[in-house]
MIGU-269366 format. One record per residue (C-alpha): x, z, y; residue in three letters. Coordinates in pm, whole numbers. Example, Ala and Ser with C-alpha at 12.3 -4.5 7.8 and 13.67 -1.06 7.14 Angstrom:
MIGU-269366
<torza <1230, 780, -450>, 'ALA'>
<torza <1367, 714, -106>, 'SER'>
END
This chain:
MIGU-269366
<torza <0, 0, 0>, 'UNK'>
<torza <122, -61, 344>, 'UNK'>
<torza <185, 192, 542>, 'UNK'>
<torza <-18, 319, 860>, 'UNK'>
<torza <188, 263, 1130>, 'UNK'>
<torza <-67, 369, 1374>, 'UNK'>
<torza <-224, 705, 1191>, 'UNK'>
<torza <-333, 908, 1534>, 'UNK'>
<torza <-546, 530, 1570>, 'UNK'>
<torza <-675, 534, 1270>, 'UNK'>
<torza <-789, 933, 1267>, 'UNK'>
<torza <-916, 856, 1600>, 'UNK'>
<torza <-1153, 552, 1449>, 'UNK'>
<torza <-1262, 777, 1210>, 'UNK'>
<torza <-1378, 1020, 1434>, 'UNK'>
<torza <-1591, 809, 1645>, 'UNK'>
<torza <-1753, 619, 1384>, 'UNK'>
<torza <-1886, 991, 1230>, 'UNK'>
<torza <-1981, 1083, 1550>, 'UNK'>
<torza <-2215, 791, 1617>, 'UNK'>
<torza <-2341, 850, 1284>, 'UNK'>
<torza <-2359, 1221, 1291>, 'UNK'>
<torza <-2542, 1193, 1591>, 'UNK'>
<torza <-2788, 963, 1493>, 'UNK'>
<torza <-2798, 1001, 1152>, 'UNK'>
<torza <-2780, 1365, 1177>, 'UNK'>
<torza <-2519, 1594, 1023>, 'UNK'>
<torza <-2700, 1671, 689>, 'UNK'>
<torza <-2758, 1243, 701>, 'UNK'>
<torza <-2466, 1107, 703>, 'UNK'>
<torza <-2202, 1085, 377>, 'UNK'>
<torza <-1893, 982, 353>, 'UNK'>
<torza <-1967, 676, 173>, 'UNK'>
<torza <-2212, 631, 545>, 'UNK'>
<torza <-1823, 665, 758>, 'UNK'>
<torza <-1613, 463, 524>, 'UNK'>
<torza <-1921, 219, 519>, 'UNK'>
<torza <-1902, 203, 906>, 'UNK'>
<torza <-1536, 173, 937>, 'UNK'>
<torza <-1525, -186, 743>, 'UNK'>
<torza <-1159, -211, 661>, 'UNK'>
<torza <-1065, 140, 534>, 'UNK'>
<torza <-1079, 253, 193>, 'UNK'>
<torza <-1253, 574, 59>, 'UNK'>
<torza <-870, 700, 6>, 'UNK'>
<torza <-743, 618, 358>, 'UNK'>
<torza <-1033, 847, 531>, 'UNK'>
<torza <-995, 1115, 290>, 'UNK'>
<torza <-632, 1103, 349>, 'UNK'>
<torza <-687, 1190, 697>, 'UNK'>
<torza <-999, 1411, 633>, 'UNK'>
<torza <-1036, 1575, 330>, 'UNK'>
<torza <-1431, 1647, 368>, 'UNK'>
<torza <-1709, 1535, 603>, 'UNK'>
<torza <-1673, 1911, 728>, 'UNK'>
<torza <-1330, 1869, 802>, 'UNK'>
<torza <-1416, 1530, 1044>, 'UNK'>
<torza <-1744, 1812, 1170>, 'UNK'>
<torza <-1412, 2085, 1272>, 'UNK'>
<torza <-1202, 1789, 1401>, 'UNK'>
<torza <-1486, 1695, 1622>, 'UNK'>
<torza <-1527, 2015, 1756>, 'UNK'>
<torza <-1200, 2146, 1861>, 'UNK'>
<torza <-1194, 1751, 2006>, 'UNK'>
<torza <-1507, 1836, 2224>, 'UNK'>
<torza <-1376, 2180, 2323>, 'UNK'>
<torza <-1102, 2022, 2467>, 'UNK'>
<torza <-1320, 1838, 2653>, 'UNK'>
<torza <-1509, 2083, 2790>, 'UNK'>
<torza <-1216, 2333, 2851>, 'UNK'>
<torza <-1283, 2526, 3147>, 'UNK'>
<torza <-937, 2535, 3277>, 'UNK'>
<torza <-925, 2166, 3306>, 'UNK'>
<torza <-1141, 2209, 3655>, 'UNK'>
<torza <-829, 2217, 3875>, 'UNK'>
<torza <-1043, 2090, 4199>, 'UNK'>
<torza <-896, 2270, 4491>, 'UNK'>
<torza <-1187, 2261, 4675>, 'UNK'>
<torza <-1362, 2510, 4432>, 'UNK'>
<torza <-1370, 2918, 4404>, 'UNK'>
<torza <-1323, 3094, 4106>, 'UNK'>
<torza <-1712, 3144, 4069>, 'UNK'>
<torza <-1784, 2727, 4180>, 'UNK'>
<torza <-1543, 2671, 3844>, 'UNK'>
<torza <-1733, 2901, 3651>, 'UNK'>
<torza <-2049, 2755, 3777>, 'UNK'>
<torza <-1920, 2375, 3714>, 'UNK'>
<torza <-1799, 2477, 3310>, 'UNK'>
<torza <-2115, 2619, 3243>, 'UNK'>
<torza <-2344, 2356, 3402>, 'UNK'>
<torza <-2090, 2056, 3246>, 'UNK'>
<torza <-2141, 2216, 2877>, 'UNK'>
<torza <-2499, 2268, 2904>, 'UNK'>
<torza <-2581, 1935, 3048>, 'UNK'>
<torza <-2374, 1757, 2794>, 'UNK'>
<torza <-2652, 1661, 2521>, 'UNK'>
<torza <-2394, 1486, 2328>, 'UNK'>
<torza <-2146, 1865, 2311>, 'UNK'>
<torza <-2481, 2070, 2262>, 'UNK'>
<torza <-2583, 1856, 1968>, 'UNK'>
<torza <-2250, 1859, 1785>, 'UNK'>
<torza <-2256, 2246, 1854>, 'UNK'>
<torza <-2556, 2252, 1677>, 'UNK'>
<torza <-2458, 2085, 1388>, 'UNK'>
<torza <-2143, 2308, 1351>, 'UNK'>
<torza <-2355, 2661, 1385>, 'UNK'>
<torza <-2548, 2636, 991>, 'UNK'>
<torza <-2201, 2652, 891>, 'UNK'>
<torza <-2134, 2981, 1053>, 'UNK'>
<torza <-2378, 3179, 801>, 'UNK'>
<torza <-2060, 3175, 543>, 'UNK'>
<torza <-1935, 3559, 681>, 'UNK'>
<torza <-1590, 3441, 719>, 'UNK'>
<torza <-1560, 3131, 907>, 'UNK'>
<torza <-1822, 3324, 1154>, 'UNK'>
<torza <-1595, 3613, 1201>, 'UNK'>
<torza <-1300, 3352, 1253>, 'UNK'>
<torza <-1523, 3233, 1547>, 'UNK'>
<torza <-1574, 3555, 1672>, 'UNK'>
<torza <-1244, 3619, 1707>, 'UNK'>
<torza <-1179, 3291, 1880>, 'UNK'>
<torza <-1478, 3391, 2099>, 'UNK'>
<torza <-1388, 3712, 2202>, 'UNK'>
<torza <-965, 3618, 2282>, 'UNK'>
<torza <-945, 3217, 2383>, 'UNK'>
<torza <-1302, 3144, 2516>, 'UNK'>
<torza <-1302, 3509, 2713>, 'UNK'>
<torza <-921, 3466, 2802>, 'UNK'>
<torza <-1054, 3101, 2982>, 'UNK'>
<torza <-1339, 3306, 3138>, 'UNK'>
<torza <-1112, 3566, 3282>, 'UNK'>
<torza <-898, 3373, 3423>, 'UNK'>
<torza <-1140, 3209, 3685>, 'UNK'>
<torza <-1337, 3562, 3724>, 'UNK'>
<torza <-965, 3706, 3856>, 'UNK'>
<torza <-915, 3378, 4047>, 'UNK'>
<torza <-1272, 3423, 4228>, 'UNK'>
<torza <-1193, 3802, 4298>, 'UNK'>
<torza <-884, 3706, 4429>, 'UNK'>
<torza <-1001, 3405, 4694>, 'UNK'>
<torza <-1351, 3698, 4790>, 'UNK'>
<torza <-1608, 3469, 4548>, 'UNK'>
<torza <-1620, 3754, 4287>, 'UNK'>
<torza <-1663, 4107, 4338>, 'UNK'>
<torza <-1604, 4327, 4026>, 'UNK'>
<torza <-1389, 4581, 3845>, 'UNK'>
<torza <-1514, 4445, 3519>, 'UNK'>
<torza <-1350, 4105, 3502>, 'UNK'>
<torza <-1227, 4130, 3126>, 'UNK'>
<torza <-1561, 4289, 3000>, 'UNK'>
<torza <-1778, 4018, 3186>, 'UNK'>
<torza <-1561, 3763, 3070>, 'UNK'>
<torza <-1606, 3854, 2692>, 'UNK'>
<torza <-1939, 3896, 2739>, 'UNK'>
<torza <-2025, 3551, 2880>, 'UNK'>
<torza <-1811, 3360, 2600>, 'UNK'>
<torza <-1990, 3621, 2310>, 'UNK'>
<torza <-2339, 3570, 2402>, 'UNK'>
<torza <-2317, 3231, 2501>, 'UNK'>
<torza <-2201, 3128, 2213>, 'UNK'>
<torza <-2365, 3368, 2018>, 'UNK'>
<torza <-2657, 3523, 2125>, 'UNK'>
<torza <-2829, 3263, 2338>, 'UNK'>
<torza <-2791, 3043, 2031>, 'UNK'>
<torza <-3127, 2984, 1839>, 'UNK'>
<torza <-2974, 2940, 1485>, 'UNK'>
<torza <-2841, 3295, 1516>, 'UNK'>
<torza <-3151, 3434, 1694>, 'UNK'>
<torza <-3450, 3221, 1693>, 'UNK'>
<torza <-3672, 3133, 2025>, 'UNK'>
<torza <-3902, 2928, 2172>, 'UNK'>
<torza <-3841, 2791, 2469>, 'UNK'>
<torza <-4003, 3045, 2734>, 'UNK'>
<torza <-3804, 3287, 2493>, 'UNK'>
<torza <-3520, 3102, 2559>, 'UNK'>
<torza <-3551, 3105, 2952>, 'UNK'>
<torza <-3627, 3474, 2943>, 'UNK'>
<torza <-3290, 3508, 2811>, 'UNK'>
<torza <-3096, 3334, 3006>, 'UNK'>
<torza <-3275, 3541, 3307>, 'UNK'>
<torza <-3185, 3836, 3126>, 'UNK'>
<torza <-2784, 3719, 3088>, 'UNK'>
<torza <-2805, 3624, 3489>, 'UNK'>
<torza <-2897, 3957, 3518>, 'UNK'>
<torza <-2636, 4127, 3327>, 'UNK'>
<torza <-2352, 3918, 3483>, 'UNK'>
<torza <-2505, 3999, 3841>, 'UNK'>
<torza <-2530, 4365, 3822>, 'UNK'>
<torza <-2136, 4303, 3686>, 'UNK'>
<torza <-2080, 4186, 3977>, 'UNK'>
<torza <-2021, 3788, 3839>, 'UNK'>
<torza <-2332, 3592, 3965>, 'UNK'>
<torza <-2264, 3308, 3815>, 'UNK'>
<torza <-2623, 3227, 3710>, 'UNK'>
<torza <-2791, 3076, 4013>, 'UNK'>
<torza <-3140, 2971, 3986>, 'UNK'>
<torza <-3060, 2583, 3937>, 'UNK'>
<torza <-2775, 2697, 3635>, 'UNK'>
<torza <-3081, 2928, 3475>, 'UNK'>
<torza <-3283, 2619, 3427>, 'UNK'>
<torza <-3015, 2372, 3362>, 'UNK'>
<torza <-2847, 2608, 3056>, 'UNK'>
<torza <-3199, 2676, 2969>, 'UNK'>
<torza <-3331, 2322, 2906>, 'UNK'>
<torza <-2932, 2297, 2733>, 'UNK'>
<torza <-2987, 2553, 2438>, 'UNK'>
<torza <-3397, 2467, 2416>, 'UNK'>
<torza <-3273, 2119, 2261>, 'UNK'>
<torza <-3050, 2343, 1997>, 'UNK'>
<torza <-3424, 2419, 1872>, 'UNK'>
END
């Protein structure tokens, strides 16, 4: 067999092929027959060479889209620390295409361990992100709180976590109560960053996770 001189193009192929089919397909839809199908000129052997399961390609596509949507990456000068929180959250909740493939990585969270591995990642990278533009915000006045680690874990736990309804099931109006009651919490931490516009836009952004 020749050899792939061009792997990261090839892994890259394969990833957006299963994306358009995970997304309209569906997660639970698709097979890997479906991607190596799609793809045309790779064998069953050359995708599992670079994927060894469709839930491998589901984790590849997720730390690709958290990249993506990695707060730090909003460098505009022109913003405070609470704008940039603002923009992250409003960016990822408007995103149908990141809430979707969010959704279709949660059912695999039931297995205990790969949710506590989240967790983890939850509670040090995610809140580490968060903190980081909470201190920058109470450093240029936008912020005002002495909790800045605590809010930031917080927002990256239940947002990820708790407002999520495979983990705790809601109907919509449920849904927007909740976020209400997060804007709450994170305003009486001193860390408004739920506006009223944000409350309905991360609202209508977890009711399509339904």
């Amino acid at each position: 067999m020749a050899r792939n001189k061009h792997p990261e193009r090839t892994r890259a192929r394969i990833l957006d092929v299963a994306k358009r089919l995970f997304l309209t397909k569906g997660y639970d839809g698709t097979t890997m027959q479906d991607i190596v199908d799609s793809l045309g000129d790779l064998s069953k052997g050359a995708v599992y060479y670079h994927f060894k399961s469709k839930e491998a390609i589901l984790d590849a596509l997720g730390e690709e889209d958290q990249s993506r949507h990695d707060p730090t990456a909003i460098n505009d000068t022109g913003l405070t620390g609470l704008d940039k929180l603002r923009e992250a959250f409003r960016r990822s909740a408007a995103d149908n295409e990141h809430m979707r493939l969010m959704n279709m990585a949660y059912p695999a969270m039931h297995d205990p361990k790969l949710l506590a591995a989240n967790l983890k990642v939850w509670r040090t990278q995610v809140a580490d992100m968060f903190e980081a533009m909470i201190r920058e915000g109470v450093a240029d006045g936008s912020i005002d709180t002495a909790y800045p680690r605590e809010a930031a874990e917080l927002l990256a736990l239940l947002t990820n976590y708790w407002l999520v309804p495979t983990f705790y099931p809601a109907t919509a109006d449920e849904l927007h109560h909740r976020v209400e009651a997060l804007a709450a919490v994170c305003t009486g931490l001193g860390v408004p960053i739920l506006d009223k516009d944000l409350i309905e836009t991360v609202s209508r952004g977890y009711t399509a996770l339904i």
